[in-house]
N, C-alpha and C positions, 0 to 999 in steps of 0.2 A: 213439211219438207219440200224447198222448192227447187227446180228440176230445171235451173236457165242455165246457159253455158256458157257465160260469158263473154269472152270475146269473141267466140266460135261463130263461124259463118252460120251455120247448121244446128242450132240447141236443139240438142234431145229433150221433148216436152212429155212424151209420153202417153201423147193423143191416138185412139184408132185411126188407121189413115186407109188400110183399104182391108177386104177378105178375100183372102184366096180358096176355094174350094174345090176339093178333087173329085165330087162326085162318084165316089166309089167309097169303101170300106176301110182303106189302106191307111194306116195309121203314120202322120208325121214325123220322123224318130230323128231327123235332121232339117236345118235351115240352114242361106247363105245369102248375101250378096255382091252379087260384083263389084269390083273396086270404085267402077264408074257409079254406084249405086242406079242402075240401068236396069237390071237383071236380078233375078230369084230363083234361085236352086231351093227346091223340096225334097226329100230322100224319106220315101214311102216303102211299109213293110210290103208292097205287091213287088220290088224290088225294082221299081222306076222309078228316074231320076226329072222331075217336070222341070221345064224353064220357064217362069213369066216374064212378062215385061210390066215394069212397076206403073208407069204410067199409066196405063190403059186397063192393068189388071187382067189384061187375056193371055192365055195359054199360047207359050213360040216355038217350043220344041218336046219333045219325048226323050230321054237317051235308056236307052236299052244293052245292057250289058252284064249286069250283073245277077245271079242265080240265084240271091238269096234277099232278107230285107236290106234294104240300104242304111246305114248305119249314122253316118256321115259324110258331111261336104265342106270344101271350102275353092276361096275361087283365088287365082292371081290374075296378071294383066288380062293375060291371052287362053291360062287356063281354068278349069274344075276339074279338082280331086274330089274321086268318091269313094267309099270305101266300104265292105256287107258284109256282113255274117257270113258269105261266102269264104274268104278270106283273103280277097281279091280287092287291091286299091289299084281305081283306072285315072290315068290323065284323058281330058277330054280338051279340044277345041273347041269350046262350049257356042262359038259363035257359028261353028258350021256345024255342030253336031259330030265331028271327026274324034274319034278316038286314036291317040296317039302313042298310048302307054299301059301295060296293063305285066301289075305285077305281084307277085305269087308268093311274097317272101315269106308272110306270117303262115303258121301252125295252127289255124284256127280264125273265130271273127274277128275283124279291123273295129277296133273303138272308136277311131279319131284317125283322120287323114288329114293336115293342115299344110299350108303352102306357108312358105316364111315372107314377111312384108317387103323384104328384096326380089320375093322373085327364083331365089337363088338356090334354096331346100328344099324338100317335101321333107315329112315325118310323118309317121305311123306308127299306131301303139296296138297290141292286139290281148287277145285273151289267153294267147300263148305266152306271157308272162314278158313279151320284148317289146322294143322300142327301135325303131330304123330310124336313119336318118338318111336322106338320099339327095344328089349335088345334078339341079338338073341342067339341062344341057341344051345351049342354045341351036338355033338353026329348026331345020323344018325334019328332024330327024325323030325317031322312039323318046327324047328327052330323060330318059333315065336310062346311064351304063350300068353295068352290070358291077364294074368292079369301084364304080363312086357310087357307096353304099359304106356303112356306119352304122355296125348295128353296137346297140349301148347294154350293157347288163348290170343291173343292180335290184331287182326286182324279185320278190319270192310268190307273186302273186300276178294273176292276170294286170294288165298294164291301162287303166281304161281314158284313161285323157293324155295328151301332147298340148303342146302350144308355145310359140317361140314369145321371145320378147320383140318390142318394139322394134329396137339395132342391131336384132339380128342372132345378135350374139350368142345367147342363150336360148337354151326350151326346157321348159318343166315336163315333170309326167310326172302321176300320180297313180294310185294300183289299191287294188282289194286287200293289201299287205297293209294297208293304212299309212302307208308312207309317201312323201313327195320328194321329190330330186331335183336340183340342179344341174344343166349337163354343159358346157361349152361345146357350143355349133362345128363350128372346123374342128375341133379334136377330137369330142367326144367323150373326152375326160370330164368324171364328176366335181363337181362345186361344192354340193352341198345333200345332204341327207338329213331329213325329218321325219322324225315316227312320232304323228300323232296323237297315238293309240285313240284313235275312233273309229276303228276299224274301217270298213271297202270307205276309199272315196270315190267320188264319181265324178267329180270336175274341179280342175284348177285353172285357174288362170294370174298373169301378174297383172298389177297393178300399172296404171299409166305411166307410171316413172323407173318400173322396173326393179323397185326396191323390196316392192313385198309378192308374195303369193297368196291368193285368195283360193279354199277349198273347200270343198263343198262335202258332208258326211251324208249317212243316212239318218244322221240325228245332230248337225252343226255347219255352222257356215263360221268358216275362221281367216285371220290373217295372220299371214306372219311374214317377219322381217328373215329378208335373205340375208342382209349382213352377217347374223349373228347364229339364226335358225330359231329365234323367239319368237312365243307368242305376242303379237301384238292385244287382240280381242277376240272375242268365237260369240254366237249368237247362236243358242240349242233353238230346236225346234218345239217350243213348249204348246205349241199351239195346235200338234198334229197336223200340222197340213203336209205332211211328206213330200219335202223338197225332190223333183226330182234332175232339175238342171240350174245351173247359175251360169253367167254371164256379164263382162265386166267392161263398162262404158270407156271407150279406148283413150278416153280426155278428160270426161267430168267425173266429179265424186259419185260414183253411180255403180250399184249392181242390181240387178234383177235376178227372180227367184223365181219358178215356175215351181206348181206342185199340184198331187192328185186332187185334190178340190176345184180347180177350176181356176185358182186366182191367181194374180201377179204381183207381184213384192217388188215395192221400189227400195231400195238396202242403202243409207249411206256409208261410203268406204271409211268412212272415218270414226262415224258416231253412229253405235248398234242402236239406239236408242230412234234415231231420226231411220225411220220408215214408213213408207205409203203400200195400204193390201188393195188389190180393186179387184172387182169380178169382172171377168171379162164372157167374149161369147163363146167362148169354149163349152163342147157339152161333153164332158168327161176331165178324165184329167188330161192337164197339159205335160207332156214330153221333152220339150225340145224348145231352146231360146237360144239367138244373137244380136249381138250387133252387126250393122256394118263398118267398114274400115273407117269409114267417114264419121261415122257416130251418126249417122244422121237418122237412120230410121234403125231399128230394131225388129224382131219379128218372135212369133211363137208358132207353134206348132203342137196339133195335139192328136189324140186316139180318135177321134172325131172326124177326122182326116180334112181339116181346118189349116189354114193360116193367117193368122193375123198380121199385119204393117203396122208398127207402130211411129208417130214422127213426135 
């Protein structure tokens, strides 16, 4: 399976490209990077959020805020969303270390805190079985009112991934209820409802074009067409390696699959058959995998309290 990106400035090759190490115990349960791909957000169960700089691989900031493990991150122009088991998702000024925003809505842990590729949303899904959607707010103010806020119900079950599409438009979420959903962005009104039945999912994402959603079980990695709500193909996990995050290449045929053994799975989106397993230097299981916006690097993160670059 070969990994070029055709006309893409930046082909994701899936080479190590650097190690990030936290020198402590704290386990990676999130990765991100900055749009400029500049920057790397860590989100460690010691409940600190690190920033590197990719070039150089050194350590630029600390941010400190949240009381419990950090759960997830994600970044836009100017901001990072984080989000912890506390039940607490913070906007930060990631450039000065300024926190800007810090808000209390979920009932419980934050799953997924994401910023929408505009700029122009946040989303949060939590263990309290909802889903926010929140309209942020330019100028040099808090960035989140209070009454642009969108919370969506359809869920019987903790809520554990978000994630918008490409234009905006749309955002998935997917829940322990084993079901995924389509929501439209400004309304808020649902699209679309699929029950699995593979019971908890644990990660979804769409696909480059927007057409399908990719989902992740504790025992399947599937696609399916939002058109209609079919299945397109699912890939079980016959092989025991307990998937425990996916990740989906924002341009190339590509997914990746992190799991407790230690290895990476390169997935093609089209054809279950076409895949690469590699070991990597992870010593334990890995947690946690992305892309950047750019596709250009990707990252993992594990119990180890590791990160990997990948280009």
């Amino acid at each position: 399976m070969e990994m070029n990106g055709g006309d893409f400035m930046f082909p994701f090759r899936g080479r190590l490209f650097r190690r990030l190490e936290l020198g402590s115990p704290g386990a990676i349960l999130a990765t991100a990077s900055s749009c400029d791909d500049n920057t790397i957000a860590t989100c460690s169960t010691d409940t600190k959020v690190l920033l590197w700089d990719l070039s150089s691989g050194k350590r630029i900031n600390c941010l400190q805020g949240h009381t419990a493990e950090v759960t997830t991150c994600c970044f836009g122009d100017e901001l990072l969303a984080t989000g912890s088991r506390d039940g607490v998702v913070i906007l930060w000024k990631y450039k000065s270390g300024k926190r800007v925003s810090r808000i209390s809505f979920h009932q419980g842990s934050i799953q997924a805190a994401v910023i929408s590729p505009d700029g122009q949303f946040l989303a949060s899904a939590g263990d309290d079985g909802q889903a926010v959607v929140y309209r942020i707010q330019s100028g040099e103010g808090a960035y989140i009112c209070g009454s642009e806020n969108r919370q969506v119900k359809g869920h019987e079950d903790a809520v554990n991934d978000v994630c918008f599409s490409a234009d905006n438009c749309h955002f998935l979420t997917c829940s322990s209820d084993g079901s995924i959903q389509l929501w439209d962005t400004e309304t808020g009104q649902n699209r679309l409802k699929i029950d699995t039945k593979h019971g908890k999912l644990i990660n979804t994402r769409f696909t480059p074009n927007g057409k399908r959603a990719v989902t992740l079980s504790t025992s399947h990695v599937s696609v399916w067409d939002l058109t209609n709500g079919k299945l397109e193909w699912e890939m079980r996990d016959e092989e025991g390696r307990n998937y425990q995050a996916l990740s989906v290449h924002p341009f190339q045929d590509l997914i990746t699959l992190v799991a407790m053994d230690s290895t990476l799975t390169y997935q093609s989106l089209h054809e279950k058959e076409r895949k690469i397993v590699k070991g990597t230097d992870h010593k334990g299981p890995i947690l946690s995998c992305s892309f950047s916006p750019s596709g250009r690097i990707g990252m993992t993160g594990g119990i180890d309290g590791k990160t990997l670059v990948w280009m």
